[in-house]
N, C-alpha and C positions, 0 to 999 in steps of 0.2 A: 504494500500500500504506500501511499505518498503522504507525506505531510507537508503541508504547504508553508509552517515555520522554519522550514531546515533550510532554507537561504540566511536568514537575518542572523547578528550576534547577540548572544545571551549572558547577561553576568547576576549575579547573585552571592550573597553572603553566604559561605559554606559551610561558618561553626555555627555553634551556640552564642547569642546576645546575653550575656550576664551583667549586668550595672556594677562599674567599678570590681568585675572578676573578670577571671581568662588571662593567660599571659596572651595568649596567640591569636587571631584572628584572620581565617581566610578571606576573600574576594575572590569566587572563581568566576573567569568568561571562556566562553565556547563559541566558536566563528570563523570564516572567514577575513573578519578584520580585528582578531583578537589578538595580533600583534600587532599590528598597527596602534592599537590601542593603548599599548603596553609602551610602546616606544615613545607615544606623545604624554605619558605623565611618569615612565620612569628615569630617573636619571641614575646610571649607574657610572661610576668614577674612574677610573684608571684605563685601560684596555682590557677590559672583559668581556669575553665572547658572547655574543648572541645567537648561542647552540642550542637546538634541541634537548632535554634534558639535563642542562643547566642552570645551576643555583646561582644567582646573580644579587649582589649586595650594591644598595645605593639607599635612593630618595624619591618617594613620588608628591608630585611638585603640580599645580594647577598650573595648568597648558597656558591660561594668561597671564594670570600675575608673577608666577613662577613662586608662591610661594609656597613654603613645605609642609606637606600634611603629614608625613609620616617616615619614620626610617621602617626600611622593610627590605624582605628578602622577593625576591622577581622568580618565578619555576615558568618555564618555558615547556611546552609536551607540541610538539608539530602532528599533525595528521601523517599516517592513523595510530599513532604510538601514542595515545590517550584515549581517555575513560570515554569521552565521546565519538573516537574517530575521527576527530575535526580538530584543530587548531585549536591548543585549549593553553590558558595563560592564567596563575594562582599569584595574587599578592600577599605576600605572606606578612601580614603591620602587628602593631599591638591588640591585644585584647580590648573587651570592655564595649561600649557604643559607639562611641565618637568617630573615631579612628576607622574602622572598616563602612561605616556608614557615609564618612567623606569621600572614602574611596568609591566605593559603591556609584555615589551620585555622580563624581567626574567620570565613570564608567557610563554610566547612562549618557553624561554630556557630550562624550566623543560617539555618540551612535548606537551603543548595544541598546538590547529590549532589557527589562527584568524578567527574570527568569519565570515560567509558571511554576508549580509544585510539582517537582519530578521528572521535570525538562531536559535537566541532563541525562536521565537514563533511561529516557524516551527515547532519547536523541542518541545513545549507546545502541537500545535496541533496534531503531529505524536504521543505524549504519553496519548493521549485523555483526556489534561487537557483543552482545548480550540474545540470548532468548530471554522470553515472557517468566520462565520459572524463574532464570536465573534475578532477572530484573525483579521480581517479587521475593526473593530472596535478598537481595539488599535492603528492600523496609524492613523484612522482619530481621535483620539481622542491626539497624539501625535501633530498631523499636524491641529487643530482646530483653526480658525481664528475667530471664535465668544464663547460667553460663550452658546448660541442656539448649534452651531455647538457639543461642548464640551458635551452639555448636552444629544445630541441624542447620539455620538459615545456610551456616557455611559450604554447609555439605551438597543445599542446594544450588550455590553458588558456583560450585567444583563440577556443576553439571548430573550430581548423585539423580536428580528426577528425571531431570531430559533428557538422560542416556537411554531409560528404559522406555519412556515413551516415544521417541523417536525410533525404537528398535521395534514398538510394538505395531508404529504407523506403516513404517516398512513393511512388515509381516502383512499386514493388512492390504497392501499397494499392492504386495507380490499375490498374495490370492485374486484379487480384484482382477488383474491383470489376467491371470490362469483363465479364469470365468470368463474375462472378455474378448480373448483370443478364440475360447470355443465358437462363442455366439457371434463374431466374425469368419473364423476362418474355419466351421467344424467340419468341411470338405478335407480339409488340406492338414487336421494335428489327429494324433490318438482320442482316442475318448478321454473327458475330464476324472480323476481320479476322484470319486467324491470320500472313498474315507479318510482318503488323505488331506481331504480340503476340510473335513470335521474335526481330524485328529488336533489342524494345526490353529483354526478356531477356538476348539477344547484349550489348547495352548493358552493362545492369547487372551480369552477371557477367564483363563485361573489366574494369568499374570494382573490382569486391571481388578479383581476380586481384590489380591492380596496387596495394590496399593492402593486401594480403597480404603480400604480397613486401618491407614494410617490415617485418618481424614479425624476421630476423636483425640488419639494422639496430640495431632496438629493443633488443634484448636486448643487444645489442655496448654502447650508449651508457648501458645501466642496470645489465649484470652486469661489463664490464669484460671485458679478457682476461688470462690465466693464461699468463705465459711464464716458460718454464726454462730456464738458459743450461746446458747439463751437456758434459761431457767429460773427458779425462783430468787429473789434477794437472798445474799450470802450463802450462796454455798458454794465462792471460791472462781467466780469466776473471770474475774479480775485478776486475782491472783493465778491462774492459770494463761491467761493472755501474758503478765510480767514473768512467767516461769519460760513459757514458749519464746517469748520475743526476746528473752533474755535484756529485757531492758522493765522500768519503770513506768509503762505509758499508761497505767490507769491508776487513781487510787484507790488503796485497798484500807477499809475501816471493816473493826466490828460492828459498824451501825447497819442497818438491813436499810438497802434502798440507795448507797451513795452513789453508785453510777445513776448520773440522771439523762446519758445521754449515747449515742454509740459512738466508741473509743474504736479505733482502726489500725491495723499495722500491716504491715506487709513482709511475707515470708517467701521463704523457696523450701519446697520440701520433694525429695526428690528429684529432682529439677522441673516442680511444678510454679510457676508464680501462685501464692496461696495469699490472698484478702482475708485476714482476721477480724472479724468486729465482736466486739465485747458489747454483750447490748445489755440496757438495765432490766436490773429483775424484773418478770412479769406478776405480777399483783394486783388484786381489785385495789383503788385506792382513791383517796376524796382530793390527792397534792396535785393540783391541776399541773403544776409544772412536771412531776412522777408520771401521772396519769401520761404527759405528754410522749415522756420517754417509753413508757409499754407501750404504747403503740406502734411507733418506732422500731422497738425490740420487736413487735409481730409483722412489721414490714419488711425487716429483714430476714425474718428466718422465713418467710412465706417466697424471698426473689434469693435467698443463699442457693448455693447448688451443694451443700451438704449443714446439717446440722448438729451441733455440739450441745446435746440435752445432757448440763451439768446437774447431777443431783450430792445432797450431804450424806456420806455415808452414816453419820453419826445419828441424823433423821431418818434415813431410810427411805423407801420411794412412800411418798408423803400423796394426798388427797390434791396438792396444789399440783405438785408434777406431774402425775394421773391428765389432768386438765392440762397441762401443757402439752403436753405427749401429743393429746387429741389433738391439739390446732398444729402441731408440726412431722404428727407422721405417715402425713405423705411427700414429705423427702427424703431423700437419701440422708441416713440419721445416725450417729454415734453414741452413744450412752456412755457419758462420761464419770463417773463413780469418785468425786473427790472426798479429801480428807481421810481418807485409808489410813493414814500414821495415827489415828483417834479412835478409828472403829472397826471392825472387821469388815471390809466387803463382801464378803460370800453371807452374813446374813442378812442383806438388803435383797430381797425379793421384787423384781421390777416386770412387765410382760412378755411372755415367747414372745411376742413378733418381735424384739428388738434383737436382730444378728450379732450387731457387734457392741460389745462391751470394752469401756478401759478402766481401769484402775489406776489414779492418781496421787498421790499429796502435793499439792501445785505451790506451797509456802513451803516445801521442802524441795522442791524439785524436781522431783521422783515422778516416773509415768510418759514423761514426753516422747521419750522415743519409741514407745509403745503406740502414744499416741498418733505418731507421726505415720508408723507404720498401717496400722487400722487403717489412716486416712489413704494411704495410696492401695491397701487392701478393698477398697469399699468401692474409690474409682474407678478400679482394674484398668489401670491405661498402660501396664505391662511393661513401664516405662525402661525396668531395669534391663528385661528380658529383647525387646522387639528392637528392630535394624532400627537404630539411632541416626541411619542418612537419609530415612526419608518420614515425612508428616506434612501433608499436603494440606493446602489451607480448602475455603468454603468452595472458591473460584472452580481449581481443581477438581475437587470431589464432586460436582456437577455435570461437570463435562464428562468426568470418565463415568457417572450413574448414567449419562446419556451414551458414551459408549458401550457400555454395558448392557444394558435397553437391545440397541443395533445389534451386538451381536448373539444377544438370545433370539431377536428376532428371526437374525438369520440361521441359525440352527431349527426354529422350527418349521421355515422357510424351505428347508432341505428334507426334514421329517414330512412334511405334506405334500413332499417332490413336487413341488410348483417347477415352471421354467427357471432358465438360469437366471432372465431379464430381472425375477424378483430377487437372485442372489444378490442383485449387485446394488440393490434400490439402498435395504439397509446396510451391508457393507460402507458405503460409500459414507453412510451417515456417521459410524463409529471415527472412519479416518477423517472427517470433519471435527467429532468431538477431541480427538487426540490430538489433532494438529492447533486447535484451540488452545490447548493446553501451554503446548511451547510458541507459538504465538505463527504459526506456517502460517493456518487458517484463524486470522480474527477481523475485526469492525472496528471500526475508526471512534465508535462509541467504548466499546468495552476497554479499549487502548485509553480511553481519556477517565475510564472512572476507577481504572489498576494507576493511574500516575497521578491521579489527584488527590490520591490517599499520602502521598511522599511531601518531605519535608519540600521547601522550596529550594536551598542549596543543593537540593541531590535531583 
């Protein structure tokens, strides 16, 4: 496909804007006349080359008045030995706003556009330095909340998805082709082999099955999980948020009732990103401002995607927890057992429907990594166990259930020996959905709503 931006030059601020932080701050452009651009505001001193892949030391200086806005380092990448393919030129100034934001604008001033959101690795994939997985492989790898998550974007990046799906488009070409050579020339080849043509179907659709089936995986390592620890006033569940987070973040009183609000942390567990909220105990109660937080506490555990029903061992499962149970178990749910260092757990009686049980003392300690385990037990996102190079996000997993679709279609297509005409109707469909994937076969639309999700310097 064409895109009709890829004449103009583009520059855009490449790090993070912190006020008054950052040592460093990029300015990348991408173009055509992205040295050009470079030449009329940098001034570099002595005779130093203006080479390709050259780190160059000067000043960049406003083209009229010639005064200095920054000492900086100049990176030179010439086409196609860059991230774009194209002429691409990084000023490398101080950190912080002023300084790259100066720079920025006399980059605008000599000509460039500003960049859209993910312009440059549009413009990567539009010069066939990037496929579509790999290109959605750097957001997530940008936007990574674990070093797992981190680890997979990379893998996608290395080509780990679009090797097999490009090998399975082929597979598919190569049948298509068999099929349509008979229904052309069946005078002049042998007969079509049809078990061979089912065996090799049978093939390729156990292969899109099995990366399918990374597709919760995926989403686990890119959206994170949402857990609620909810239950009644005091029975530690503050103190189990400070035992897990290994930090402070709520207070913990003997008074029943002092969380009046939900308290949040953010974990990694297993290499899950995991959302903690600490929510206040749930209670009838007349304290409009309490009243306010059980609500709260029942809004979250009703949108969590697991629940941490803390109960007091010392009290036992109690008339009030009973009633809690009811409004939370229909989620995926934990039964968290604290205060064990006070009472025996095993005489707290609570209901068969509840799988999974832990045993804590959360002001000692004790429990979390039990804890921690239950929780990736209860997921099953197998995450220890399953090929760690692939976890394909929503995009993905669409396409290949619509190749998937095509080629049961066409196995039963061949069960009800219809003509070949019909083999090739769905066939054709599946190497549509899989060339979607790595971006052979896509729309000018879906291209613009995979790049508008990226930061604006990438």
């Amino acid at each position: 496909m064409t895109y009709e931006g890829l004449g103009t030059t583009i520059a855009a601020i490449a790090t993070a804007i912190v006020p008054q932080q950052g040592s460093v701050g990029i300015v990348r452009v991408s173009g055509m006349e992205s040295l050009a651009i470079a030449q009329a505001l940098f001034h570099a001193p002595g005779k130093q080359v203006w080479d390709s892949h050259r780190i160059l030391y000067g000043y960049i200086r406003h083209p009229q008045t010639q005064q200095v806005v920054d000492e900086a380092l100049l990176l030179i990448m010439q086409a196609p030995r860059s991230y774009t393919r194209e002429d691409v030129v990084e000023f490398h100034c101080h950190g912080g706003i002023m300084a790259v934001q100066q720079i920025l604008q006399l980059c605008l001033m000599q000509g460039a556009k500003l960049a859209q959101p993910g312009e440059f690795t549009l413009r990567a994939f539009l010069n066939g330095r990037l496929d579509l997985t790999q290109a959605e492989s750097i957001a997530d790898l940008v936007g990574a909340r674990s070093p797992q998550a981190a680890q997979t974007a990379l893998a996608g990046l290395q080509g780990k998805l679009a090797h097999p799906i490009r090998y399975l488009r082929a597979k598919c070409l190569d049948i298509l082709a068999e099929i349509e050579a008979r229904i052309d020339f069946e005078e002049d080849l042998p007969p079509l082999d049809c078990s061979e043509i089912i065996t090799q179907l049978a093939e390729v659709l156990a292969q899109v099955t099995q990366i399918l089936a990374t597709a919760d995986r995926g989403e686990l390592l890119r959206s994170g999980l949402k857990v609620a620890i909810v239950g009644r006033p005091n029975v530690g569940k503050s103190s189990l948020l400070n035992a897990w987070s290994r930090s402070d973040r709520a207070i913990v009183t003997d008074l029943p009732g002092t969380t009046r609000d939900v308290v949040e942390s953010q974990l990694v567990v297993g290499g899950i990103p995991i959302q903690v909220l600490d929510t206040a105990g749930i209670r009838a109660t007349e304290d409009q401002v309490e009243k306010i937080g059980v609500e709260r506490s029942q809004a979250c555990a009703a949108a969590a995607d697991l629940v941490l029903l803390t109960i007091d061992a010392t009290a036992g499962w109690t008339a009030a927890d009973a009633e809690i149970y009811q409004q939370v178990q229909h989620r995926p749910l934990i039964l968290v057992i604290n205060k064990i260092d006070l009472a025996l757990a095993e005489a707290v009686k609570y209901p068969d429907s509840i799988s999974y049980v832990v045993t804590t003392a959360a002001a000692k300690h004790q429990g979390i990594e039990d804890l921690e385990n239950a929780i990736l037990t209860t997921v099953q996102t197998g995450i220890h166990s399953a090929n760690t190079d692939l976890a394909i996000n929503q995009r993905q997993a669409a396409a290949l259930i619509r190749a998937k679709a095509s080629l049961e279609q066409v196995q039963d297509t061949i069960a009800q020996q219809l003509p070949l005409d019909f083999w090739t109707i769905d066939l054709r469909g599946a190497i549509q959905s899989l060339g979607e994937i790595t971006g052979e076969e896509v729309t000018e639309s879906v291209l613009d709503r995979i790049f508008s999700r990226f930061c604006i310097g990438k």
